[in-house]
FIBA-17654 format. One record per residue: residue number from 1; residue in three letters; x, y, z of N, C-alpha, C in turn. Coordinates in Angstrom, 2 decimals, decimal comma. Layout:
[node NUM; 'ALA'; [X; Y; Z]; [X; Y; Z]; [X; Y; Z]] ...
END
This chain:
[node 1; 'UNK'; [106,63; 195,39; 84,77]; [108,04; 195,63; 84,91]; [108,42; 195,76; 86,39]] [node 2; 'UNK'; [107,42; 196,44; 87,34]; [107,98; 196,55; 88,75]; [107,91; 195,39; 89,21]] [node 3; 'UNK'; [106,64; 194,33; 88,67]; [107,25; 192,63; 89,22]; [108,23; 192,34; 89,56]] [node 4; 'UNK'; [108,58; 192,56; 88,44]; [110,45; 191,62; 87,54]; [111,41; 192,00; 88,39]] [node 5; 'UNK'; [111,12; 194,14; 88,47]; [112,23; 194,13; 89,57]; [112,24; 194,24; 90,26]] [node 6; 'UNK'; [111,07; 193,86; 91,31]; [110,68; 193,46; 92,54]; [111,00; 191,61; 93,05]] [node 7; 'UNK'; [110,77; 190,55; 92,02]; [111,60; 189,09; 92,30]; [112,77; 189,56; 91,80]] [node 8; 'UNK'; [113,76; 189,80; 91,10]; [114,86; 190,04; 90,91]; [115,62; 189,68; 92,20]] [node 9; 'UNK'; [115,76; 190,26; 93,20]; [116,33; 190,19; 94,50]; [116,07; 188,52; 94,78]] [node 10; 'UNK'; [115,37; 188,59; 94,98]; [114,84; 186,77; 95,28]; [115,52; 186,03; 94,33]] [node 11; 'UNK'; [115,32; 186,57; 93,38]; [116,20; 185,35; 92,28]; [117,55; 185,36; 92,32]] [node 12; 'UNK'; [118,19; 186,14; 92,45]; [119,65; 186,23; 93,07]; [119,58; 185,86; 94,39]] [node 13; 'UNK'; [118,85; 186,19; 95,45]; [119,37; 185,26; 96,65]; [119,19; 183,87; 96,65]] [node 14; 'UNK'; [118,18; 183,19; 95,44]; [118,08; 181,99; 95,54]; [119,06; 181,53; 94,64]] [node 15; 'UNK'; [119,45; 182,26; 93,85]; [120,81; 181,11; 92,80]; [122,25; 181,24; 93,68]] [node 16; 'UNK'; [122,31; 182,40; 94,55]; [123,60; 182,17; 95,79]; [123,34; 181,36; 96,41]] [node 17; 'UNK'; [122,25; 181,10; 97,33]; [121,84; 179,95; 97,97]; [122,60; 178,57; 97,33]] [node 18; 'UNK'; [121,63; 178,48; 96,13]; [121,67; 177,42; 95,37]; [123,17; 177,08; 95,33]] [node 19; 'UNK'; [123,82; 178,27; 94,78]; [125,04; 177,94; 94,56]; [126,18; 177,45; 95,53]] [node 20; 'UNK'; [126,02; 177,57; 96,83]; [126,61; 177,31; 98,03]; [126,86; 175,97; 98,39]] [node 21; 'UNK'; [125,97; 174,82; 97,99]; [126,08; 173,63; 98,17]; [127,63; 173,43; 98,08]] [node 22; 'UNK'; [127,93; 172,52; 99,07]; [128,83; 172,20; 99,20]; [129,26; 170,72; 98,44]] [node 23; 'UNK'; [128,10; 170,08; 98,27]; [128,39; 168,38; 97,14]; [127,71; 168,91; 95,43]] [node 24; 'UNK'; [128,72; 168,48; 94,64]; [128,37; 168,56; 93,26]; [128,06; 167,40; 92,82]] [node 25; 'UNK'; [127,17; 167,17; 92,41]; [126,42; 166,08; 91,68]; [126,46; 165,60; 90,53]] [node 26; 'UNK'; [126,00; 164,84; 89,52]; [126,26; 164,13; 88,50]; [125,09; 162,51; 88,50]] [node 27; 'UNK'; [124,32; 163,10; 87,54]; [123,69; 161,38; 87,10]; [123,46; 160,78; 85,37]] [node 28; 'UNK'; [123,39; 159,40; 85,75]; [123,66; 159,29; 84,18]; [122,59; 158,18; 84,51]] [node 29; 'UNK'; [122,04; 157,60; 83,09]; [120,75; 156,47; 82,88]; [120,77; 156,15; 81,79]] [node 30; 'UNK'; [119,56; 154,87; 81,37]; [119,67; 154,80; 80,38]; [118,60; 155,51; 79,53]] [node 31; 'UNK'; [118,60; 155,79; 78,68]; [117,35; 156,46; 77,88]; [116,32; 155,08; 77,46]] [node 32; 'UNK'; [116,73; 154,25; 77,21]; [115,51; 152,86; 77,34]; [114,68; 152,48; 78,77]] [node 33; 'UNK'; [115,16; 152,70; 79,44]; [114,49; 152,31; 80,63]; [112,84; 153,05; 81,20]] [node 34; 'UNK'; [112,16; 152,15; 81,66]; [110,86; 152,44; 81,59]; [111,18; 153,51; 83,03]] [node 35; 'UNK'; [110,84; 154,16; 83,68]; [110,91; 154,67; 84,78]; [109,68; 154,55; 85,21]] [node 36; 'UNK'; [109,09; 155,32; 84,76]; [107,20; 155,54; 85,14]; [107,29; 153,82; 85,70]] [node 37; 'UNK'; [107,86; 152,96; 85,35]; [107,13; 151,72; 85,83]; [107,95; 150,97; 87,13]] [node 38; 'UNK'; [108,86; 151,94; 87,11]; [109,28; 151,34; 88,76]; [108,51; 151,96; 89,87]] [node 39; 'UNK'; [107,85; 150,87; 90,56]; [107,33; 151,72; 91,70]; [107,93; 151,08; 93,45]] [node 40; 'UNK'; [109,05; 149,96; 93,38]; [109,03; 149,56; 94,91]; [110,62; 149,57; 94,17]] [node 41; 'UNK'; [111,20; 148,94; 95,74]; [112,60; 148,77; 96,01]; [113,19; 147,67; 96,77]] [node 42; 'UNK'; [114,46; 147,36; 96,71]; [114,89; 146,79; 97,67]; [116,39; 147,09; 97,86]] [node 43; 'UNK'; [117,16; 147,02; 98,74]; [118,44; 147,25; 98,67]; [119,48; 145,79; 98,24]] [node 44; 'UNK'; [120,47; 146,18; 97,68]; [121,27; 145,41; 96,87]; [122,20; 145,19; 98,09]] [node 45; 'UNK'; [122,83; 143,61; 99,14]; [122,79; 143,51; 99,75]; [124,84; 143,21; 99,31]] [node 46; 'UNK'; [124,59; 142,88; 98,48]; [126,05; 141,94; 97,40]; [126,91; 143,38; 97,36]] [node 47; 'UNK'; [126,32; 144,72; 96,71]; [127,08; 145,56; 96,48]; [127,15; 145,93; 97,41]] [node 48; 'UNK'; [126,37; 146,63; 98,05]; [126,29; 147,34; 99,35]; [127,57; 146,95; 100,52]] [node 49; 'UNK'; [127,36; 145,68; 100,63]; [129,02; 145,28; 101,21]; [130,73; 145,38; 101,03]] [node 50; 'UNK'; [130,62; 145,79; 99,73]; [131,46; 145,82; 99,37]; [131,83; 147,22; 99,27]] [node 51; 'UNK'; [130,81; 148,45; 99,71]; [131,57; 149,74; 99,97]; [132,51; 149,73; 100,83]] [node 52; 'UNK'; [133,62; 150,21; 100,88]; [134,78; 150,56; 101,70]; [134,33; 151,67; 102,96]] [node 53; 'UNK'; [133,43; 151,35; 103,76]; [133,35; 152,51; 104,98]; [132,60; 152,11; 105,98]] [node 54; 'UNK'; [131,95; 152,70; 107,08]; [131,64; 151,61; 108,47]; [130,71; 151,44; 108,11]] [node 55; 'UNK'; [130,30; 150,62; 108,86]; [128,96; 149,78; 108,79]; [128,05; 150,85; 109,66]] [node 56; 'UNK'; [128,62; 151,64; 110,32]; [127,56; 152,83; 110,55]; [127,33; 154,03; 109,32]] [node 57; 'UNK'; [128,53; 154,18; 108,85]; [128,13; 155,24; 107,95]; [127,42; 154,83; 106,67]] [node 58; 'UNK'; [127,13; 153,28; 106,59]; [126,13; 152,59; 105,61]; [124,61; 152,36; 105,89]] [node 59; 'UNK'; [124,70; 152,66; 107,14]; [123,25; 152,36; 107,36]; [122,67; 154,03; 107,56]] [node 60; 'UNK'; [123,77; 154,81; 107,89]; [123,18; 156,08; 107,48]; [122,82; 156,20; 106,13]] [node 61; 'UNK'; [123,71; 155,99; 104,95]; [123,09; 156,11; 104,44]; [122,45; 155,68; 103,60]] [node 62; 'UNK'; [122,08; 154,10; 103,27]; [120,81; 153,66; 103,65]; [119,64; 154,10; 104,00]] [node 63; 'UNK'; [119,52; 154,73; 104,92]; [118,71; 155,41; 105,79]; [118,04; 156,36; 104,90]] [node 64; 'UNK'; [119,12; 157,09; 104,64]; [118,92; 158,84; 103,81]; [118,24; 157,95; 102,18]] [node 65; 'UNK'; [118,66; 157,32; 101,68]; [118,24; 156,79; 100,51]; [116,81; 156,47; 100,47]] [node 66; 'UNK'; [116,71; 155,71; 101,42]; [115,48; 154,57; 101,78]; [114,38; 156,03; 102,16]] [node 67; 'UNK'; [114,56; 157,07; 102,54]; [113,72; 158,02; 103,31]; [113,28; 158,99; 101,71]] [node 68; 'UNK'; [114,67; 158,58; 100,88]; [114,23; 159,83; 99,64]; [113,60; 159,18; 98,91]] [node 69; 'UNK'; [113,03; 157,88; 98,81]; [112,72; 157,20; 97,98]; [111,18; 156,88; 98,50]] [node 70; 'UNK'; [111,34; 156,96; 99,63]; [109,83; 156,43; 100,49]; [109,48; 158,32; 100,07]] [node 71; 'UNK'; [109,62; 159,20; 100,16]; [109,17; 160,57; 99,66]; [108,84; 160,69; 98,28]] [node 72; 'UNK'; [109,40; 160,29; 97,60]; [109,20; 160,10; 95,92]; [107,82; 158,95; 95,95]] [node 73; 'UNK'; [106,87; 158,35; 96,80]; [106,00; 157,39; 96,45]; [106,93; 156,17; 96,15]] [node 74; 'UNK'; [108,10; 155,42; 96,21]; [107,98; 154,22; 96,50]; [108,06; 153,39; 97,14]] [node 75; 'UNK'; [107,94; 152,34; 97,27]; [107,66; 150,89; 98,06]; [108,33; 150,19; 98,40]] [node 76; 'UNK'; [108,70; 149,80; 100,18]; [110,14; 148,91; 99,63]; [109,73; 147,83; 99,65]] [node 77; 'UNK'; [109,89; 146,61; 98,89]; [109,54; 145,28; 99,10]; [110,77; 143,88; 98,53]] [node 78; 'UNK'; [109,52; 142,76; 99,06]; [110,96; 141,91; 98,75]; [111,24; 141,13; 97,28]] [node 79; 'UNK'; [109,59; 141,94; 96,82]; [110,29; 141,71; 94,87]; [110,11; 142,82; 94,27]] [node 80; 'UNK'; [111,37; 143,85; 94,45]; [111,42; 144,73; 94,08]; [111,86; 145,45; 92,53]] [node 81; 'UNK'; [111,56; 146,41; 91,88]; [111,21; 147,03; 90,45]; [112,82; 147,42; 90,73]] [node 82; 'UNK'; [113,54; 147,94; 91,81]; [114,45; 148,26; 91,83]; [115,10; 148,22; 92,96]] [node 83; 'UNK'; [116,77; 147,59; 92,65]; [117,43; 147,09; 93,00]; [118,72; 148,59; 93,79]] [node 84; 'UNK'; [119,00; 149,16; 94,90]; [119,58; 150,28; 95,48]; [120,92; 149,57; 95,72]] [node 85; 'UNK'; [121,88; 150,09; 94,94]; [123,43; 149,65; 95,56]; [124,23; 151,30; 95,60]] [node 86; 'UNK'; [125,39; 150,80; 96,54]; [126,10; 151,82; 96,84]; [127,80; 151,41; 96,74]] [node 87; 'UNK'; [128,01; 152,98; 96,08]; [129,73; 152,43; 95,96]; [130,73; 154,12; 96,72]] [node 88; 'UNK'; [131,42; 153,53; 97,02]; [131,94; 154,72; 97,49]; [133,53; 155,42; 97,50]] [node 89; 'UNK'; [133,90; 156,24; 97,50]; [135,64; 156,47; 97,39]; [135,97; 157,93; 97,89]] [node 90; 'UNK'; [137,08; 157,66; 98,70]; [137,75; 159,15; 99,01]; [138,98; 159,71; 98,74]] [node 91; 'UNK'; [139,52; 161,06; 98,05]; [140,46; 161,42; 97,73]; [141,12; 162,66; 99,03]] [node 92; 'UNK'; [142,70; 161,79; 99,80]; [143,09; 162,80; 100,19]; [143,63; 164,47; 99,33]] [node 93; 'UNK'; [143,28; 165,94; 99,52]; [143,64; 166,06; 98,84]; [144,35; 167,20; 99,71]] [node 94; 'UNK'; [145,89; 167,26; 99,16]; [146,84; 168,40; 99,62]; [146,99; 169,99; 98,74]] [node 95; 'UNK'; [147,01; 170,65; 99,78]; [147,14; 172,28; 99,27]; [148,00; 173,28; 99,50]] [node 96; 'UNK'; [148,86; 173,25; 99,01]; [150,26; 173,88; 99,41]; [150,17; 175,41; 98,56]] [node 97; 'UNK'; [150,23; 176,36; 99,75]; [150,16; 177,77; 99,11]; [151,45; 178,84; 99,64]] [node 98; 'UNK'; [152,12; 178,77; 98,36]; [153,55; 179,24; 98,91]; [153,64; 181,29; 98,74]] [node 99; 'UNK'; [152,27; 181,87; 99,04]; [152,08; 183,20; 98,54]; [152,67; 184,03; 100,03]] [node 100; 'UNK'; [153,69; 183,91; 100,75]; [153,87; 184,82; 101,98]; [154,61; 185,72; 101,25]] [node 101; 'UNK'; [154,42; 186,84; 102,25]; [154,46; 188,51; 102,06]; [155,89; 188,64; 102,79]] [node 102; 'UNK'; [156,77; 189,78; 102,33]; [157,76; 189,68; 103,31]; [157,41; 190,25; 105,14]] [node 103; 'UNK'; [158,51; 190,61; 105,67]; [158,15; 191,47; 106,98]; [159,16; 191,56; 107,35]] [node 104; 'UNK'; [159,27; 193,24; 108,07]; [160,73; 194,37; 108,22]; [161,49; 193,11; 109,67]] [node 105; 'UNK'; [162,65; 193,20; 109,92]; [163,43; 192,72; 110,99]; [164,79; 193,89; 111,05]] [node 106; 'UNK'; [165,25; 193,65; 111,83]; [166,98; 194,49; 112,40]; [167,47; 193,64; 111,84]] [node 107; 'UNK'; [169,03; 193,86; 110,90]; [169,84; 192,77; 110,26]; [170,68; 193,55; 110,08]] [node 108; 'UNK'; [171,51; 192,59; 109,46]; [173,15; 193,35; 108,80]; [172,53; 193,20; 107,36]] [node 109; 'UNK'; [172,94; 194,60; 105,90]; [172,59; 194,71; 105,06]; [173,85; 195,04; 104,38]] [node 110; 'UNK'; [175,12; 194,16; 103,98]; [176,14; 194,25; 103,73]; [177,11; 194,60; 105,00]] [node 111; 'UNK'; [177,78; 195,63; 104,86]; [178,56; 196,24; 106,00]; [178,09; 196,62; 106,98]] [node 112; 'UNK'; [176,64; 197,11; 106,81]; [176,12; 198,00; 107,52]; [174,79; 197,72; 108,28]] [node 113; 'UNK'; [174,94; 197,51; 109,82]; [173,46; 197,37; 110,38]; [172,25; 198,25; 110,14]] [node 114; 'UNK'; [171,26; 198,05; 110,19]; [170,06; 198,46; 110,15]; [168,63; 197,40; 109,71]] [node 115; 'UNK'; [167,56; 198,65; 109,51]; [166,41; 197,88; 109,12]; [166,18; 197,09; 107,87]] [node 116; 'UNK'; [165,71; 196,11; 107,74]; [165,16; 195,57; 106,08]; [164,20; 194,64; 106,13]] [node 117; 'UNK'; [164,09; 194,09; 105,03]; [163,02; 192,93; 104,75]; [163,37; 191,53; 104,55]] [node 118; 'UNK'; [162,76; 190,71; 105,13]; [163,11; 189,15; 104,86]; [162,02; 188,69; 104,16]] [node 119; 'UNK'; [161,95; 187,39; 103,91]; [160,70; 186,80; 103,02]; [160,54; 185,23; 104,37]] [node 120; 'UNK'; [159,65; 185,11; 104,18]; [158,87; 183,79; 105,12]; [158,71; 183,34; 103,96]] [node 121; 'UNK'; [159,76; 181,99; 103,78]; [159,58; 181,08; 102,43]; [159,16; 179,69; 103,79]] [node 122; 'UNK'; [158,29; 179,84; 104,40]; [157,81; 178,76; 104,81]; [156,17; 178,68; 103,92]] [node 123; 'UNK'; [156,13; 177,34; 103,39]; [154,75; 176,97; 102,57]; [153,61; 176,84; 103,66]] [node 124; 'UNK'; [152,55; 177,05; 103,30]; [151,34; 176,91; 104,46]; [150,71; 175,57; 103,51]] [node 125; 'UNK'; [150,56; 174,39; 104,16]; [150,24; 173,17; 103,47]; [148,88; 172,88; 104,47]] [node 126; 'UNK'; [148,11; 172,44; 103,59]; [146,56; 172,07; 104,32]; [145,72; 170,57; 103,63]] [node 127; 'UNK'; [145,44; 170,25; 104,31]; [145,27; 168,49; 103,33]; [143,21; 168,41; 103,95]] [node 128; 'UNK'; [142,83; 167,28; 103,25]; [140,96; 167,66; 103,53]; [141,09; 166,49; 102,39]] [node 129; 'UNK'; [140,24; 165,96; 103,22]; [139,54; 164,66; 102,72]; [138,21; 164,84; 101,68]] [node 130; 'UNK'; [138,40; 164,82; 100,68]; [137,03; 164,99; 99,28]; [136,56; 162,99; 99,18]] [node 131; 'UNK'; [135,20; 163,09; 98,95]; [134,36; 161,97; 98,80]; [133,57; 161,77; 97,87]] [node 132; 'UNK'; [133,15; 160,75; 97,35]; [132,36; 160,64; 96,41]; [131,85; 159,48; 96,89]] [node 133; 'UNK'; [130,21; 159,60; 96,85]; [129,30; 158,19; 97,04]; [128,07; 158,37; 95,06]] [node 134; 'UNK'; [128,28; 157,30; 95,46]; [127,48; 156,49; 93,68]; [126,40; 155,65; 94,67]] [node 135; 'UNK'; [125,12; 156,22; 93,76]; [124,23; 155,53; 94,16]; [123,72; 154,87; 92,81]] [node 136; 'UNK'; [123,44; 153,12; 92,52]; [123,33; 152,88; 91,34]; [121,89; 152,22; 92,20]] [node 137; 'UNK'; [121,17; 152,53; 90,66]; [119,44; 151,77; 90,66]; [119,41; 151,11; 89,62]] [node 138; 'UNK'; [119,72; 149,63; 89,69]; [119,26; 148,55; 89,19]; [117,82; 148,21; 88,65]] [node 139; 'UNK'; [117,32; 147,94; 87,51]; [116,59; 146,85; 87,17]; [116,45; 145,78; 87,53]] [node 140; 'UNK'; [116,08; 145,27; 88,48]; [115,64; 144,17; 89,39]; [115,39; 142,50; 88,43]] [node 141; 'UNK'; [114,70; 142,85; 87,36]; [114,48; 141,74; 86,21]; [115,67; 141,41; 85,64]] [node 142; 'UNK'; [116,15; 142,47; 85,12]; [117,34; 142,52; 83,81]; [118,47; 142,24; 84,37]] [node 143; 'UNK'; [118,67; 143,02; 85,81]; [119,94; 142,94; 86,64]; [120,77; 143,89; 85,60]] [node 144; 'UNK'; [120,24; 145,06; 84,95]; [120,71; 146,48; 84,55]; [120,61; 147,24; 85,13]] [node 145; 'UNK'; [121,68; 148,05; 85,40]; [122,09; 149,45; 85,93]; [121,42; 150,27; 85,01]] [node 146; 'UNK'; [119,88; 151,23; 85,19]; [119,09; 151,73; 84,78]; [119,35; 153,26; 84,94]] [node 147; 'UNK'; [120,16; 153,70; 86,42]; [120,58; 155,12; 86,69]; [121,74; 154,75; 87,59]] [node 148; 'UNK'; [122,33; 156,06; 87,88]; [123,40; 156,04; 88,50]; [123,47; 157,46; 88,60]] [node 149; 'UNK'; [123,88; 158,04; 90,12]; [123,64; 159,40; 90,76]; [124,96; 159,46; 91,82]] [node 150; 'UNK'; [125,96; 160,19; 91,62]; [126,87; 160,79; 91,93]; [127,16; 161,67; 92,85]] [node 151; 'UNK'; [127,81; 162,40; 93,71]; [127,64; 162,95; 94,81]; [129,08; 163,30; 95,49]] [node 152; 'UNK'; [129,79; 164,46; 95,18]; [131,28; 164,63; 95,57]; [131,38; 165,85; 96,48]] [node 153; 'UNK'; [132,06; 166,09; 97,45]; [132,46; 166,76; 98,35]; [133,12; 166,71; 99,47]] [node 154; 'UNK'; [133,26; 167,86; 100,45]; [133,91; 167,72; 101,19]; [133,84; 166,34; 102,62]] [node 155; 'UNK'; [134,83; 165,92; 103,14]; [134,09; 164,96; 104,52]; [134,28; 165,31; 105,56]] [node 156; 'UNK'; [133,23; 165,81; 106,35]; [133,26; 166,01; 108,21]; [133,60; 165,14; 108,78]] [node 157; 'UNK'; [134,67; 165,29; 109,42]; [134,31; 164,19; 110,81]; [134,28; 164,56; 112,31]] [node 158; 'UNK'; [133,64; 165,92; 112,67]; [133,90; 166,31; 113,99]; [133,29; 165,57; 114,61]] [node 159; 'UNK'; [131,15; 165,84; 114,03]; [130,75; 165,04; 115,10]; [129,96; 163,84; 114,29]] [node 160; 'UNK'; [129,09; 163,52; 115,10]; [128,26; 162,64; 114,75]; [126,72; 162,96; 113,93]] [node 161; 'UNK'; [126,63; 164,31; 114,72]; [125,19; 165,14; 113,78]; [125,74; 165,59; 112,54]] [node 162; 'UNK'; [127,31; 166,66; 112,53]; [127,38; 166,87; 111,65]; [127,46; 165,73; 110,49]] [node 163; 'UNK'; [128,06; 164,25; 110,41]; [128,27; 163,68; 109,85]; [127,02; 162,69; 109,42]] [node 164; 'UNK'; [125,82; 163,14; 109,94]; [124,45; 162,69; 109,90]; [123,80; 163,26; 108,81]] [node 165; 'UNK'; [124,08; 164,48; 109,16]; [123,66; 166,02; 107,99]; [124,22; 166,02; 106,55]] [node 166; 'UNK'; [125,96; 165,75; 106,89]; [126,52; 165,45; 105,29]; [126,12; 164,82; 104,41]] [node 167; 'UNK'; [126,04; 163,24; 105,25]; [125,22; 162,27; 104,24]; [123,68; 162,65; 103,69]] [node 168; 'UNK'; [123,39; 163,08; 104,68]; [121,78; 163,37; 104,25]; [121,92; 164,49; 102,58]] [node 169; 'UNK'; [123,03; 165,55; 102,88]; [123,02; 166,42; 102,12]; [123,44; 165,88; 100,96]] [node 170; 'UNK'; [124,13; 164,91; 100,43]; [124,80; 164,29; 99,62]; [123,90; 163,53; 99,24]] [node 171; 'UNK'; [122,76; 162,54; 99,72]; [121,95; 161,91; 99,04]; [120,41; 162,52; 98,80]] [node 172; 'UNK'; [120,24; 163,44; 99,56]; [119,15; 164,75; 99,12]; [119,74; 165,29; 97,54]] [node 173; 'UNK'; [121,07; 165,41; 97,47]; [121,54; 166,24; 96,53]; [121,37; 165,36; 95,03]] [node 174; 'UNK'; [122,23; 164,21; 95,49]; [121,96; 163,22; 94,90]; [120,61; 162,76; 93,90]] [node 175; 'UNK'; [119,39; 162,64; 94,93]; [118,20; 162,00; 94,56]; [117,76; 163,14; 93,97]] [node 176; 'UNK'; [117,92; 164,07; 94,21]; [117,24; 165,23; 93,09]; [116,88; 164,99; 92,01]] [node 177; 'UNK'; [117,93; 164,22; 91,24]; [118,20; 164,04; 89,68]; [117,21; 162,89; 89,73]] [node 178; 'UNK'; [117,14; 162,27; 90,33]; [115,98; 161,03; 89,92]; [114,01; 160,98; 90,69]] [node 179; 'UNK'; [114,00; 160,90; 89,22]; [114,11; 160,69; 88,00]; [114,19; 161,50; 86,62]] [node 180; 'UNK'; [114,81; 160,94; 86,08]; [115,90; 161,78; 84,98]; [114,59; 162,60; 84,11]] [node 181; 'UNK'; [114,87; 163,42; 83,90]; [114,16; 164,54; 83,02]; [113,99; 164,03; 81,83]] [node 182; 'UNK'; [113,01; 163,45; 81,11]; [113,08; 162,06; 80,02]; [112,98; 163,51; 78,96]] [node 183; 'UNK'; [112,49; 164,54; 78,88]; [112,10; 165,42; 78,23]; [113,13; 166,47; 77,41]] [node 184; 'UNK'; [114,35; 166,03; 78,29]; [115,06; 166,69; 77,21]; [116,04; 165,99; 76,11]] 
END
């Protein structure tokens, strides 16, 4: 029993941790698909172009993909078990919070000068760019979409590291899920 409530602490600092991520994820597959038998890659050159974003922020992440995949044991080659495409989309999104408090001023209050309260009906409006990148893994033979891994959050653009880090965090977050837990 003093184990239990001795990790206890740990286990709560690791599910806050956990919980902090800033990209929420999502993957879907097929339940037919062999997995165990993909072992190399190649990138899908057709889709891949057709994401909407720079040609730097594609080879980042590219990059981040190609690095989680070379970590998982596979292979990239040029007849590959699986086929890596990328799709991508961003939602501006606006936040208008109309909760101000009043605050005392000198005024006229009918006839009569003195102190009172006004209200600040000015809205505080704040806007932030949300993203979503789709990473789909093809069947290379079939030319079937075998998985598909999801990835939504906020977008940096101060600098260049930070925006190095995002992607990374988004397709770290991403590749987690693959390969799919056949077991449940």
């Amino acid at each position: 029993m003093k184990k239990l409530l001795k990790l206890l602490p740990i286990a709560v600092l690791t599910l806050v941790i956990a919980s902090c991520s800033s990209v929420r994820v999502a993957a879907d597959y097929d339940k037919n698909a062999e997995f165990n038998n993909y072992k190399t890659f190649a990138f899908f050159k057709t889709g891949i172009d057709k994401a909407e974003i720079s040609d730097l922020d594609k080879r980042r992440i590219l990059r981040a993909i190609e690095s989680e995949l070379l970590a998982q044991g596979f292979t990239k080659s040029e007849n590959p078990d699986l086929l890596v495409s990328i799709f991508t989309k961003s939602e501006q999104r606006v936040n208008v919070y109309n909760n101000a408090w009043g605050y005392g001023g000198w005024g006229w209050g009918g006839f009569r000068p003195g102190w009172g309260w006004g209200w600040n009906t000015q809205p505080s409006v704040s806007t932030r760019t949300e993203g979503t990148l789709y990473v789909d893994l093809i069947d290379a033979n079939k030319k079937e979409l075998v998985w598909q891994g999801m990835g939504t959050g906020l977008l940096t653009q101060r600098s260049v590291e930070k925006k190095e880090a995002k992607i990374k965090e988004f397709v770290t977050k991403i590749m987690e899920s693959y390969p799919p837990n056949l077991a449940q």
